[in-house]
C-alpha positions in Angstrom: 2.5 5.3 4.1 3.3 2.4 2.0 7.1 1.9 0.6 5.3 3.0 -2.9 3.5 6.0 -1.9 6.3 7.3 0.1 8.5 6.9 -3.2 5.6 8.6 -5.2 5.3 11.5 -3.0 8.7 12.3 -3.1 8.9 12.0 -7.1 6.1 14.7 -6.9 8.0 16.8 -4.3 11.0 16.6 -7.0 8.9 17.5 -10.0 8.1 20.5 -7.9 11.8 21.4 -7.2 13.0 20.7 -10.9 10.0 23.5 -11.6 10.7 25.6 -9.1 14.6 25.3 -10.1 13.5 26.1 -13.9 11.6 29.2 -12.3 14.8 30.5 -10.7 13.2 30.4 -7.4 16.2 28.4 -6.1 15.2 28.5 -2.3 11.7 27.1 -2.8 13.4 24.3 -5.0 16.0 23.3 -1.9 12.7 23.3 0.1 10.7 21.0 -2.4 14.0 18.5 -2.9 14.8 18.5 0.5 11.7 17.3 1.6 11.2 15.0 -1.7 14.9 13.7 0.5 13.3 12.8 4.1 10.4 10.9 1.8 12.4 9.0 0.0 15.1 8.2 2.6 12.7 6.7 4.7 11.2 4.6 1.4 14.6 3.4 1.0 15.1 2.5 5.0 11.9 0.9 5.3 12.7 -1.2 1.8 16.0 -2.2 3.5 14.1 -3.2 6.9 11.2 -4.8 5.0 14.1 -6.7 2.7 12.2 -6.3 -0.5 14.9 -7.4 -2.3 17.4 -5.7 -5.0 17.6 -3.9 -7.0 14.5 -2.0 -5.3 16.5 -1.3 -2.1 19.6 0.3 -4.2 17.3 2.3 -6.5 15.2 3.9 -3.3 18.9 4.2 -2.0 20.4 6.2 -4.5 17.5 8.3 -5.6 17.7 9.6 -1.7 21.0 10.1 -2.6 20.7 12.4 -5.5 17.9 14.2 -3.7 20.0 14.9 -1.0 22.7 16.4 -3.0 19.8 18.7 -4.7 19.1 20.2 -1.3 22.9 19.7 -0.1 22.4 17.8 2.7 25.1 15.4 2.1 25.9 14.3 5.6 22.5 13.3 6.9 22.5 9.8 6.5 22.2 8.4 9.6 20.7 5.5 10.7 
């Protein structure tokens, strides 16, 4: 997948989990955010290894930020 539709798949991922969060179902929201997190971590390591330039690479970088605090996985970052 492209930088773009990895990004766009994990926006729709994190639509799900705001939802799901509204819904009260809190565990299916942690599953929809944390996967909406491994999409858009690798959009943001693959805009850093492509060097697409800023401020695209510290957007991509701290929306997988925020999505990882949805889902708290807040120590994952590796790479």
């Amino acid at each position: 997948m492209s930088i773009a539709e990895l990004h766009n798949k994990a926006m729709e991922l994190a639509d799900f989990g705001d939802i799901s969060k509204m819904k009260g179902l809190l565990e299916e929201a942690v599953r929809y955010y944390s996967e909406a997190f491994e999409l858009e971590r690798s959009a943001a390591m693959e805009a850093k290894n492509d060097n697409i330039g800023e401020p695209s690479i510290s957007v991509l970088l701290r929306s997988a930020a925020s999505l990882g605090l949805c889902c708290k996985r807040l120590r994952e970052w590796n790479n």
